[in-house]
Structures are given as structure tokens and as C-alpha cells.
LOMITOR-887070 format. One record per residue (C-alpha): residue number from 1; residue in one letter; x, y, z. Coordinates in pm, 1 decimal. Layout:
<pts>
<NUM 'a' <X Y Z>>
...
</pts>
This chain:
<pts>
<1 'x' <11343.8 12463.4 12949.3>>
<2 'x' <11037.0 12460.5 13152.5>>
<3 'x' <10760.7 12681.6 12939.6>>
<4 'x' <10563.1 12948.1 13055.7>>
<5 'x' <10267.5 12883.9 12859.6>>
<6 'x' <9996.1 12669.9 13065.8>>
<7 'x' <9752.5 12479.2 12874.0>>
<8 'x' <9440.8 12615.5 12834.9>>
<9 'x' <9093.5 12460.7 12859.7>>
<10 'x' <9050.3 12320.9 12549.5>>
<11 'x' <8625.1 12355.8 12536.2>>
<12 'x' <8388.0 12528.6 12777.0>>
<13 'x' <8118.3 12297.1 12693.6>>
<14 'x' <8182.1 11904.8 12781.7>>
<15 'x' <7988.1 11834.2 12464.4>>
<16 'x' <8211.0 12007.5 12244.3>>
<17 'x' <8470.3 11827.1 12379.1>>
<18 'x' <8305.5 11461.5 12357.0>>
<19 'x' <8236.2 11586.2 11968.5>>
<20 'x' <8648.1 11679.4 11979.9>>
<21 'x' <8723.8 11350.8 12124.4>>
<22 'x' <8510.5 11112.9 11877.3>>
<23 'x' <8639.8 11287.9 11600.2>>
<24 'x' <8990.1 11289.9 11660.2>>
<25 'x' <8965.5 10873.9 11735.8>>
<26 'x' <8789.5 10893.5 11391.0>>
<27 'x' <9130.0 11056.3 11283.2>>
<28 'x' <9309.6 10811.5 11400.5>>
<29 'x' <9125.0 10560.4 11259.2>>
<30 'x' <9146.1 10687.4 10891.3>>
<31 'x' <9573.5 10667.5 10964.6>>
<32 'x' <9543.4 10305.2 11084.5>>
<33 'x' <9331.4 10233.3 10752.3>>
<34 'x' <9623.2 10432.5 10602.3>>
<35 'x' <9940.9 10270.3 10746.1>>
<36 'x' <9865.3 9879.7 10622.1>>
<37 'x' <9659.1 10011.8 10353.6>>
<38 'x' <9948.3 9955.3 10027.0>>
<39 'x' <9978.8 9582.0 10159.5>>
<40 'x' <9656.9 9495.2 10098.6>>
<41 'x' <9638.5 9753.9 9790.1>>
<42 'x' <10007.3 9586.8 9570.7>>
<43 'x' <9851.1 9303.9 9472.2>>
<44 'x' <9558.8 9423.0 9257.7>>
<45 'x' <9849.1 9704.6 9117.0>>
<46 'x' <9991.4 9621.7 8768.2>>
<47 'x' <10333.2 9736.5 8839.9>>
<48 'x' <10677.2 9528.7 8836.9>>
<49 'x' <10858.8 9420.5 9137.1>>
<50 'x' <11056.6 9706.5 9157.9>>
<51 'x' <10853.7 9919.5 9196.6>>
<52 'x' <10572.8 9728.2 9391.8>>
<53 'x' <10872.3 9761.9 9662.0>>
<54 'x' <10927.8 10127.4 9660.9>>
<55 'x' <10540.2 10217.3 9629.9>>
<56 'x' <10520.5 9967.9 9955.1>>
<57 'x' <10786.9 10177.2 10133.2>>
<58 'x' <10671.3 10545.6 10006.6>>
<59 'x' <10382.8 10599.0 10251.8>>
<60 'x' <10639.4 10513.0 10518.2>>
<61 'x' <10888.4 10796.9 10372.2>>
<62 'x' <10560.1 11033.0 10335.1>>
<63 'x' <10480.7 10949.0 10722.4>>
<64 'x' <10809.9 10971.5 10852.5>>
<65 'x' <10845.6 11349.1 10688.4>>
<66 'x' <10509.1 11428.4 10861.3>>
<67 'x' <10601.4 11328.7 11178.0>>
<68 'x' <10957.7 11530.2 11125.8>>
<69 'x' <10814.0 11874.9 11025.0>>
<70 'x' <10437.7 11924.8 11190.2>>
<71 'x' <10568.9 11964.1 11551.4>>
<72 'x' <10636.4 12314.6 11584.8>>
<73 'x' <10382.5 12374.9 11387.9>>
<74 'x' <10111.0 12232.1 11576.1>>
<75 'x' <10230.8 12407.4 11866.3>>
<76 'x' <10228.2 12704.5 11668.7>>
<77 'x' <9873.6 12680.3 11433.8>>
<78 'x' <9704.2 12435.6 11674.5>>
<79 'x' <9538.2 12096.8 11547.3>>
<80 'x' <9219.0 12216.3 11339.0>>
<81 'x' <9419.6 12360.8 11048.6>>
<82 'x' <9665.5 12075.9 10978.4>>
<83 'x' <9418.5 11776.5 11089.0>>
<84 'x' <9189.6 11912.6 10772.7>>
<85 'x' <9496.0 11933.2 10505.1>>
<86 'x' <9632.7 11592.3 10652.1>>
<87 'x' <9230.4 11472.7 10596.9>>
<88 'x' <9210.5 11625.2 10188.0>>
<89 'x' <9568.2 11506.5 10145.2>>
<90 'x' <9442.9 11165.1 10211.6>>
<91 'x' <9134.9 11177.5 10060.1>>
<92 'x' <9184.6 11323.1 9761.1>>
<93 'x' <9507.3 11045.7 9696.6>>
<94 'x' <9324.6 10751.2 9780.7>>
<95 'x' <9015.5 10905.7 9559.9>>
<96 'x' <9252.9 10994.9 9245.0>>
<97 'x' <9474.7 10663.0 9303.1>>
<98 'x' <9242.4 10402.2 9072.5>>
<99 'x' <9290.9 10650.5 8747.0>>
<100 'x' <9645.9 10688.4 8770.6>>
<101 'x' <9800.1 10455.1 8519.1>>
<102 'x' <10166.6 10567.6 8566.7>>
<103 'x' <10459.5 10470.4 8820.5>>
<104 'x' <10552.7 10874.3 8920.9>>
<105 'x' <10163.5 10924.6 8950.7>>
<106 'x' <10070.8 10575.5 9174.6>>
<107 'x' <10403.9 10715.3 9393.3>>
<108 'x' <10302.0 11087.0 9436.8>>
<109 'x' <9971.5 10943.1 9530.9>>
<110 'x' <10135.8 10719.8 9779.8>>
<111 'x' <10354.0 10982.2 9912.6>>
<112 'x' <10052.3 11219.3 9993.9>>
<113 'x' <9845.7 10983.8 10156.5>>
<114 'x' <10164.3 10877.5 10401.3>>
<115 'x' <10209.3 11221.3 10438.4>>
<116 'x' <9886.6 11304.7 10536.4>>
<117 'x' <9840.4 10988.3 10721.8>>
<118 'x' <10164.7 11085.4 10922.6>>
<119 'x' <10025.4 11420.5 11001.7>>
<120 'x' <9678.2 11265.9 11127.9>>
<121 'x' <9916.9 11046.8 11361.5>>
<122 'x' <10123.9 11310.4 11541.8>>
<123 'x' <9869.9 11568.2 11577.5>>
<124 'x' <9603.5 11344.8 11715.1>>
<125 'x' <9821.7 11193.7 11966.7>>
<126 'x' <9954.5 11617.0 12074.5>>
<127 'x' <9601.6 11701.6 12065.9>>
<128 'x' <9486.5 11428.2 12273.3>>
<129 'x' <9748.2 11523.7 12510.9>>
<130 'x' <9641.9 11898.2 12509.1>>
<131 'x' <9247.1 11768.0 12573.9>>
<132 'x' <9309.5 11568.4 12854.7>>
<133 'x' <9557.9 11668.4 13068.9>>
<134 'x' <9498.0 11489.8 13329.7>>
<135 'x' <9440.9 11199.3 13219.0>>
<136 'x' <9631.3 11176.5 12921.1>>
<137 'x' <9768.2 10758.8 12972.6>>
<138 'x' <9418.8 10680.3 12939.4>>
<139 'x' <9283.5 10867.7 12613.4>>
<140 'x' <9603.5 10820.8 12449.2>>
<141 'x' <9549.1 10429.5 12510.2>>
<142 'x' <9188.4 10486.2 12378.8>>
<143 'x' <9348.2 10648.9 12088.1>>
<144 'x' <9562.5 10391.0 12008.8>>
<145 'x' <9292.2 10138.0 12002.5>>
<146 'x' <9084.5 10341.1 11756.6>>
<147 'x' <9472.7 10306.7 11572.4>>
<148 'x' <9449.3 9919.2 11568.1>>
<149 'x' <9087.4 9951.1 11481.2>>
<150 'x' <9186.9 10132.3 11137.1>>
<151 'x' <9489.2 9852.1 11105.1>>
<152 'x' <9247.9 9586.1 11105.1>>
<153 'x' <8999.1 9751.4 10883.7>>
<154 'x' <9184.3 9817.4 10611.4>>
<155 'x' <9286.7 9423.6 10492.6>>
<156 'x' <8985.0 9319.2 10639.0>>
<157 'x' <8743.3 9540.7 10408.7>>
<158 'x' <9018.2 9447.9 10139.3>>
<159 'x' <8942.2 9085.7 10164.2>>
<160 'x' <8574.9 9118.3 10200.2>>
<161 'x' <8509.2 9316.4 9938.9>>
<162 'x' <8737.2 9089.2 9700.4>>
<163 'x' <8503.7 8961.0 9396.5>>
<164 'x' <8276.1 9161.5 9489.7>>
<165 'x' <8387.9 9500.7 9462.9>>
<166 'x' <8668.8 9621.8 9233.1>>
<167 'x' <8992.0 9807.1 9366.5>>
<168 'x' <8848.2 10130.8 9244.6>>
<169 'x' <8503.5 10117.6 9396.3>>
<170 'x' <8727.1 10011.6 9716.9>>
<171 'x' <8951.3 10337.7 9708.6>>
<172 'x' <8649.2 10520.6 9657.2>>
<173 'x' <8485.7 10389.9 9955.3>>
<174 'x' <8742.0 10455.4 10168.3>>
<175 'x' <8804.3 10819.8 10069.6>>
<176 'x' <8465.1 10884.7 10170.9>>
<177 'x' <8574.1 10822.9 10565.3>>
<178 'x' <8821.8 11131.5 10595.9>>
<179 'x' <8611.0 11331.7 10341.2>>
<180 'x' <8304.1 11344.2 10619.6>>
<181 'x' <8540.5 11358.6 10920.0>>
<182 'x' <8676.8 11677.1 10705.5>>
<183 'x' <8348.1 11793.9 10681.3>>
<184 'x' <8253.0 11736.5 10999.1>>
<185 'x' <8531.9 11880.3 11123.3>>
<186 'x' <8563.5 12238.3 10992.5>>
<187 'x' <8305.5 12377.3 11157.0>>
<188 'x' <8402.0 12297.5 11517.1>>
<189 'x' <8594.2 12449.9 11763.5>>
<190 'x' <8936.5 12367.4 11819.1>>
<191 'x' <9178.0 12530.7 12085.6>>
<192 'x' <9456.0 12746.4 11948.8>>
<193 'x' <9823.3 12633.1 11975.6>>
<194 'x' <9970.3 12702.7 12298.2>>
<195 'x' <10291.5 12847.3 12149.5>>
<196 'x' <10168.0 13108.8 11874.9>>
<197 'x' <10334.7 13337.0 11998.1>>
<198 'x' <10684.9 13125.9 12015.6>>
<199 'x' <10957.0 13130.4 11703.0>>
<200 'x' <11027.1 12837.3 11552.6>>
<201 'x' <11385.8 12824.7 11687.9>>
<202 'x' <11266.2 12833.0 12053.0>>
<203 'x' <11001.6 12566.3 12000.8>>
<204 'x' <11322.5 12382.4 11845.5>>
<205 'x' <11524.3 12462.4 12149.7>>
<206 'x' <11340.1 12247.4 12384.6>>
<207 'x' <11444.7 11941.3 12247.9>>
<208 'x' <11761.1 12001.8 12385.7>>
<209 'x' <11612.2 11860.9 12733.5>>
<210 'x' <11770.7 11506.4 12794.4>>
<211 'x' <11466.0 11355.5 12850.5>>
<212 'x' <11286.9 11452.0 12527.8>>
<213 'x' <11568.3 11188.3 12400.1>>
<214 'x' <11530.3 10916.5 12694.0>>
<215 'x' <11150.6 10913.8 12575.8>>
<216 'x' <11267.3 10909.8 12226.1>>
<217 'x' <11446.9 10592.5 12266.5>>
<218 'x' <11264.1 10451.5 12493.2>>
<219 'x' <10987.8 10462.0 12217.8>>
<220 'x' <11239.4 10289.1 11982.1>>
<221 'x' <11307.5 10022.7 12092.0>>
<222 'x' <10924.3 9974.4 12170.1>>
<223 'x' <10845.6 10084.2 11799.6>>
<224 'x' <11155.9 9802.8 11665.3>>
<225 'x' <10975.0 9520.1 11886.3>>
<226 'x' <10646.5 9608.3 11773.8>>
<227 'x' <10715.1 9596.6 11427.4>>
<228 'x' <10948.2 9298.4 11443.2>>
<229 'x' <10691.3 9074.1 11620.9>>
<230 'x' <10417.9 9222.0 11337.0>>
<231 'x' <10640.0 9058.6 11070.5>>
<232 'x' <10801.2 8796.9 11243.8>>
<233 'x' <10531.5 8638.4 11433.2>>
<234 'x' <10313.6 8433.4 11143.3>>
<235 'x' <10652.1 8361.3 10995.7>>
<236 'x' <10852.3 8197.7 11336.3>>
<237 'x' <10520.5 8026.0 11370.7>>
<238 'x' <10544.6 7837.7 11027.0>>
<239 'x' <10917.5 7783.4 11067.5>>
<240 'x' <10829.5 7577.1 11383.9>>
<241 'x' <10524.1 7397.3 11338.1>>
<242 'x' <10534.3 7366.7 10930.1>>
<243 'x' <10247.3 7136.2 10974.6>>
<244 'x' <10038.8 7404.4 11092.4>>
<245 'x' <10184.7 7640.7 10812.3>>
<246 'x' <9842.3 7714.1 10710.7>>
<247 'x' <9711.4 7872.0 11012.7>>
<248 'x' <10047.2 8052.7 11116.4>>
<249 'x' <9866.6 8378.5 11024.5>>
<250 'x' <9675.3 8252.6 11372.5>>
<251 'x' <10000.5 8414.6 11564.5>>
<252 'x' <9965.6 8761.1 11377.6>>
<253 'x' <9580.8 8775.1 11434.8>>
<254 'x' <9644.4 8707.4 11787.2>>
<255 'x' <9932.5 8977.8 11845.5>>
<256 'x' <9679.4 9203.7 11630.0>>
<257 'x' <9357.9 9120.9 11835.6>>
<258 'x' <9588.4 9184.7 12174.0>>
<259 'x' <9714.9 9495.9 12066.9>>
<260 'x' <9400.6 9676.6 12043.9>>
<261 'x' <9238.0 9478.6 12371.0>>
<262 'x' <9527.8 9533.6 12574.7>>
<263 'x' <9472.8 9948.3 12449.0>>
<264 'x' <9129.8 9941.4 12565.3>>
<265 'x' <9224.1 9761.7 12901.3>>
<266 'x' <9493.6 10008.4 12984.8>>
<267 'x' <9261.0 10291.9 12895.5>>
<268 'x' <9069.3 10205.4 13193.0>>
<269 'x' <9369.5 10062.4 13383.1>>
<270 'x' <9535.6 10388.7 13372.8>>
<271 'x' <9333.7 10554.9 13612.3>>
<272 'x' <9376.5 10308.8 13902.8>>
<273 'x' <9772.0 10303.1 13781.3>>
<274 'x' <10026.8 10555.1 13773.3>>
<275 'x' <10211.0 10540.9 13384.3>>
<276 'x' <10551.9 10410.7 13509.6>>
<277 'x' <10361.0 10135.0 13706.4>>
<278 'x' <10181.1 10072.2 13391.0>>
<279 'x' <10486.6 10074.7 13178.3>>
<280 'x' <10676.5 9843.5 13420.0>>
<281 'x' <10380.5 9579.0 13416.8>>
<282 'x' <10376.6 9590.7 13051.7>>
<283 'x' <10727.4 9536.3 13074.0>>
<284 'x' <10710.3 9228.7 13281.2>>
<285 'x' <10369.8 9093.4 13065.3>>
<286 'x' <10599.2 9132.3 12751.3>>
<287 'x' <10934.0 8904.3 12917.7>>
<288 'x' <10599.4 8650.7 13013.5>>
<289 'x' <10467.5 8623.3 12696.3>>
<290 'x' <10840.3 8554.3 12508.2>>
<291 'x' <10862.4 8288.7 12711.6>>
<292 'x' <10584.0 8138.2 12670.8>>
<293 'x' <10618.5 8176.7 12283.4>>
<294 'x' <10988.3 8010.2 12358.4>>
<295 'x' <10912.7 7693.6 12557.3>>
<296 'x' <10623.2 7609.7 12310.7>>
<297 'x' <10870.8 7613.7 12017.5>>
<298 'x' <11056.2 7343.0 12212.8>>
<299 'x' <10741.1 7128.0 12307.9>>
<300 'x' <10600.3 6895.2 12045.7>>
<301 'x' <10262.6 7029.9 12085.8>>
<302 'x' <10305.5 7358.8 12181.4>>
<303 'x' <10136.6 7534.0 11863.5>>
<304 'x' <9846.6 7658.9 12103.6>>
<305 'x' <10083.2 7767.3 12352.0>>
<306 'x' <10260.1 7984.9 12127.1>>
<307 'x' <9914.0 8114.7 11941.5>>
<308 'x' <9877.2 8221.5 12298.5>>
<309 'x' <10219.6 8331.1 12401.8>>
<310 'x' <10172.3 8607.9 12088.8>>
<311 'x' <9854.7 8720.2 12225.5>>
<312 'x' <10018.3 8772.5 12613.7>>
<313 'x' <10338.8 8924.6 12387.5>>
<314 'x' <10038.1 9160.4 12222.6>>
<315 'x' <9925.7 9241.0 12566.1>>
<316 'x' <10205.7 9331.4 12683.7>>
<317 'x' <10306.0 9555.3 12423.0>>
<318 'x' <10002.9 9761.7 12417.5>>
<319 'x' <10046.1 9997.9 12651.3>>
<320 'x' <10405.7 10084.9 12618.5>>
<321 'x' <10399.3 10395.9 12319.9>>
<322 'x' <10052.2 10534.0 12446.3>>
<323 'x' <10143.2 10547.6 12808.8>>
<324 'x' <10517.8 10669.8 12725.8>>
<325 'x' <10424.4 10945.7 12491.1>>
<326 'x' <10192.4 11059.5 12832.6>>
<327 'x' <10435.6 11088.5 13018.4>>
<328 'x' <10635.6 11285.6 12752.5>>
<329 'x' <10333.9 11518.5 12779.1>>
<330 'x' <10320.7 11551.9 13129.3>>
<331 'x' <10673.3 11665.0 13116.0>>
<332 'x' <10631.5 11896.3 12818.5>>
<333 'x' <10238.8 11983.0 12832.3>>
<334 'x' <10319.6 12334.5 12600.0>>
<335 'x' <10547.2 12221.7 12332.6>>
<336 'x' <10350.8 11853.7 12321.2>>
<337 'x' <10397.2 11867.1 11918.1>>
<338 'x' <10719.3 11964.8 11869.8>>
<339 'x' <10806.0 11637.4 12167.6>>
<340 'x' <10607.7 11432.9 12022.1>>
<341 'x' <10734.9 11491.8 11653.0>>
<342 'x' <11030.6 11476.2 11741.2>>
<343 'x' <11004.7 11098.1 11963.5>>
<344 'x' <10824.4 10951.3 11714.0>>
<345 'x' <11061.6 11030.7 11442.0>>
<346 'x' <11334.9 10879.6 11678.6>>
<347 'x' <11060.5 10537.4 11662.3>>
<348 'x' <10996.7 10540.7 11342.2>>
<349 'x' <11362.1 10477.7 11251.7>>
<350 'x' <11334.3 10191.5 11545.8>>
<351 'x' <11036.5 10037.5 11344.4>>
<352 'x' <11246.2 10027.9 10989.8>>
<353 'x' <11524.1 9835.0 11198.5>>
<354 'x' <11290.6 9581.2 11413.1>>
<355 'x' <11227.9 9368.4 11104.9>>
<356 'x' <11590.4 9391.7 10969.4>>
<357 'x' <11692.5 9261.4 11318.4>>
<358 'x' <11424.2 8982.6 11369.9>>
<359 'x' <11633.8 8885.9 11045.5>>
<360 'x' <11943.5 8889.8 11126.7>>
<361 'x' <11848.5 8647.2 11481.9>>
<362 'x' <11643.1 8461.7 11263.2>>
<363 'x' <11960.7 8295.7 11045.5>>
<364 'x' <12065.7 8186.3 11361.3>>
<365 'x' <11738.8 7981.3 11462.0>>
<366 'x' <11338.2 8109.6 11405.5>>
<367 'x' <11335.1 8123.8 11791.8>>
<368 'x' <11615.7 8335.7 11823.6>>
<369 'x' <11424.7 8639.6 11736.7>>
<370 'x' <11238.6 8640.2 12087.2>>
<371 'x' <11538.9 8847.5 12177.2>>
<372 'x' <11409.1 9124.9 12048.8>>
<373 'x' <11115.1 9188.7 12256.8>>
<374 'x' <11303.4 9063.1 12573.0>>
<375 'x' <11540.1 9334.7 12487.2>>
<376 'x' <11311.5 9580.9 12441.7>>
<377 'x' <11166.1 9506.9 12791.6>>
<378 'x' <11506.4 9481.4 12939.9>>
<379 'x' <11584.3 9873.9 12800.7>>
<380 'x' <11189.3 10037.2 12865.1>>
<381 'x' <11184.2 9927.8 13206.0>>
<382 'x' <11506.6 10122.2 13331.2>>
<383 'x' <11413.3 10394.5 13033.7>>
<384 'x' <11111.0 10449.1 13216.5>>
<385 'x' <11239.1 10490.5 13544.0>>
<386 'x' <11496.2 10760.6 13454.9>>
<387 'x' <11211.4 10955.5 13260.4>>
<388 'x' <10951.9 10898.7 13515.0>>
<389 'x' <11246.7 11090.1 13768.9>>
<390 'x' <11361.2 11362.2 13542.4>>
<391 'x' <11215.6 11690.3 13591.9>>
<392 'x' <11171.9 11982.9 13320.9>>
<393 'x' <11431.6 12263.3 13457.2>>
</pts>
């Protein structure tokens, strides 16, 4: 259903749009802080095993019902409305978390941050889209670097701060991050959503189009490799090269590290390269760096190589969900939050099974679970050609 809503310009003055811009990477910064933020947070909790593993899982659940629900309304409300609840919903759980003394509390807490954290995610990424239209591979790239920024900060402020500052004064700290971005944020201009005017049920209606759903699963199996290298990368390392054991974490700061550079290299890349050219090359970067990874498993000495096999691997994976949710917004540039709720709802689920895969290959040999990105590249590359061709009718 091709819309008949164009996108308006989103800011007469270039200023107010560079003040847009930073602040909505600064959003996107508070949900990478968000996302690793419990795994660096369990161990200074005083709470059993049990439920150390569900309060690790509910800012997932609280993200993944984000992503679900703020689609259509993003298209409806525009971003400046739900980016400041998503921004108190985070601060005020991270700022209440170090009094709570009870399980339901710690989890509600939990649950509103994900929430939140999920709603900073999708509507950053649509509103992105809706700011730059044409050159939405690019700032979306950007974006995601300012993502991997947050990811990093998060244990890394964790570990710093250990002995030195207690888990309170820590929380503390880091509500103070969205609670200025809120501040700085409500009294700026933000465009309106495209679709006020639509009901619900039509907004709903477009994802009916095939290629809402080609996009959609194109972005899971790119969501199931990324998270299955994440978790799978420091511990293939050890399994291979025990006597290194101590510095397999090298292989996760490397895929980290290459994440975020290989972000900020597409962001530029993308406007000397067309998005399926720079999906396809990432494709082909992530089959290089697998194999690399593989043959240094076999070689005697090939720890190095396979430090830097990872960070090719990381490369190569970079620019796949920025530059696919682009072209998702090139195709549907009116109802870009409903889409994009709706395909990264689809990846989400992909990320929860990347892990449980890596597993599964894993019993059968550490190297084995190499397949998985190979297999991703194998399905985005022919994913991306058929929604690179489709057309919205």
C-alpha cells in the first residue's frame, strides 16, 4: 500500500536539526548503556540464582514489548512525546533501583527501564529515518555507532568505578544522562507524525506488504548472528587456545571495537555506495572473516589470527541492520514506525535464538558455530536483493 502522506521537512533551520540529530545519538546512547547494563549490574545484586536469571532476561521482555507496540504510534504522535516518557521511564528506574530491597520491586524496575530503553531504540532509528531522507544508510550507521558507544560504556564505567564508587552512587550517575537529554529535549522542536491523521488499523494494514517481512527476516538472521558471535566469541576462543583462556575476552573486545568502527566507516561509506552494494560487501567481509576465525582454530598458533578474524567478522557485521532498516525506510518513508516496529520485533526473536543455536553447533565442536554467521551471509545477501527489487504497490 503505497501512502499518500510525503514526509515533510523535518526543521526549517539546519541548526535545529544538528541540535535534533545530537540529541537523538544521545538517545541512543542512553539504550546502549541500557541493553548490557543488568550484566554488569547482577553481580553487586543480593538476589538468588533464580532470580538473578529472570531479572537478566526482563529488560529484554520490557524491550521487546516496546518495540511491538510504539510503531503506530510514532507514526501517529511523532517522536518528541514518546522519546521523553521512554527517557523518565528510564531514568526514574535506574534512579529508584539501589533502594528497592525486594524481588517484584528490582523486576518492575527492570521491566521499565527495558521498556523505555526499547522505546528509545525504535523511535530513534524511525526518526532518524524521517530526518534524513536522503541519506538515511548513513545516519542510521552513525546511529548505530552512538548504539555501540552506550554498549561499551556501560561495563566499562561499571568496572572503573568498582572500589571506588558503590552500585548506588553508579545508578545514580547514570540516571543523570537521560534526565538532561529529557530536559534538553522538551523544549525543542520535533516534526509531527506523518500519519495523525491515519487509524490504527490502516497503519496496521501496511504490514501486509511482502517486503515489510523479507526485511524482517532478513534482519533476523542478522540480529541471531550478531548476538551469537557476542556470546560465543570469548568462549570458542578459550575452548581452542585454553592456554590463552585468560585473554579470550580479547575476541569479544575485538568483535565489540569492530562493530562500532565498521558503523562509523559505513556512515561515510554510504554515500559513495548504494545500500544493497553495501549490504552485499558486508556480506562477503562477514564469509572472510569466518574463515579466517576457522583456519586459525586449526593452526597451532593461530590465536592472533582469530583475535583478528573476530574483528574482520565485527566489520563485517556492522553495517548489515543500519543499512537494511534504510532501505526499509526508503520503501516505507510514511509508516517508518509502524515498519520498523514491526522488523525489529521479527529480530529480536532472531537474537533470543542466535545464542541457543551457537549452542547447539557448539556440542558438536567449538568451531562448528562459525556456521552461523556464514549462514547468515548466505540468507542477507539474496534477502537483500529481493528487497532491494520490490517496489511499494
Amino acid at each position: 500500500m503505497k501512502s499518500s502522506v510525503a514526509p515533510a521537512d523535518p526543521s526549517a533551520e539546519p541548526s535545529a536539526l544538528g541540535a535534533q540529530v545530537l540529541l537523538v545519538n544521545a538517545c541512543m546512547f542512553v539504550f546502549g548503556i541500557v541493553l548490557l547494563l543488568m550484566g554488569s549490574l547482577l553481580p553487586t545484586l543480593r538476589v538468588s540464582a533464580a532470580h538473578a536469571g529472570s531479572l537478566g532476561s526482563l529488560p529484554l521482555a520490557g524491550v521487546l514489548l516496546a518495540t511491538i507496540v510504539i510503531g503506530p504510534v510514532f507514526d501517529k504522535a511523532g517522536a518528541k512525546t514518546i522519546l521523553a516518557l521512554s527517557l523518565l521511564l528510564v531514568a526514574g528506574a535506574l534512579a529508584v533501583m539501589p533502594s528497592l530491597t525486594s524481588y517484584p520491586a528490582l523486576a518492575a524496575a527492570a521491566m521499565a527501564y527495558g521498556f523505555g530503553g526499547g522505546i528509545l531504540n525504535t523511535a530513534t532509528n524511525a526518526l532518524v529515518s524521517v530526518l534524513h531522507a536522503s541519506s538515511r544508510a548513513s545516519s542510521l550507521n552513525l546511529l548505530g555507532f552512538s548504539f555501540s558507544l552506550g554498549a561499551i560504556a556501560a561495563p566499562l564505567l561499571m568496572s572503573v568505578a568498582h572500589g571506588r564508587l558503590s552500585s548506588a552512587a553508579m545508578l545514580h550517575l547514570l540516571a543523570v544522562a537521560p534526565a538532561l537529554i529529557l530536559l534538553l529535549l522538551l523544549p525543542m522542536p520535533f516534526p509531527p507524525g506523518l500519519r495523525a491523521g491515519t487509524p490504527p488499523r490502516v497503519l496496521l494494514r501496511t504490514l501486509l506488504h511482502p517486503a515489510i517481512w523479507i526485511f524482517a527476516i532478513l534482519l533476523l538472521f542478522e540480529s541471531a548472528n550478531e548476538n551469537c558471535v557476542f556470546v560465543w566469541a570469548g568462549k570458542l576462543t578459550a575452548d581452542i587456545f585454553p592456554v590463552f583462556s585468560n585473554h579470550a575476552d580479547l575476541a569479544l573486545v575485538a568483535v565489540t571495537i569492530a562493530l562500532g568502527t565498521g558503523r562509523l566507516i559505513a556512515s561515510f561509506a554510504s554515500h559513495r555506495m548504494a545500500s544493497r552494494a553495501l549490504l552485499l560487501l558486508s556480506c562477503a567481509v562477514l564469509v572472510s572473516g569466518s574463515a579466517i576465525v576457522a583456519i586459525s582454530a586449526h593452526a597451532q598458533a593461530g590465536y592472533a589470527g582469530m583475535v583478528a578474524g573476530f574483528s574482520i567478522l565485527g566489520l563485517g557485521m556492522a553495517p548489515i541492520f543500519p543499512t537494511a532498516l534504510a532501505l526499509a525506510g526508503d520503501r516505507f518513508p510514511s509508516e517508518t514506525g509502524t515498519v520498523f516496529g514491526a522488523v525489529m520485533a521479527v529480530a529480536l526473536v532472531g537474537g533470543t535464538s542466535g545464542p541457543l543455536l551457537g549452542g547447539w553447533l557448539a556440542a558438536h565442536g567449538p568451531a562448528e558455530v562459525l556456521f552461523v554467521p556464514v549462514a547468515a551471509a548466505f540468507a542477507i545477501a539474496p534477502l537483500t536483493l529481493f528487497a532491494a527489487r520490490s517496489r511499494v504497490s
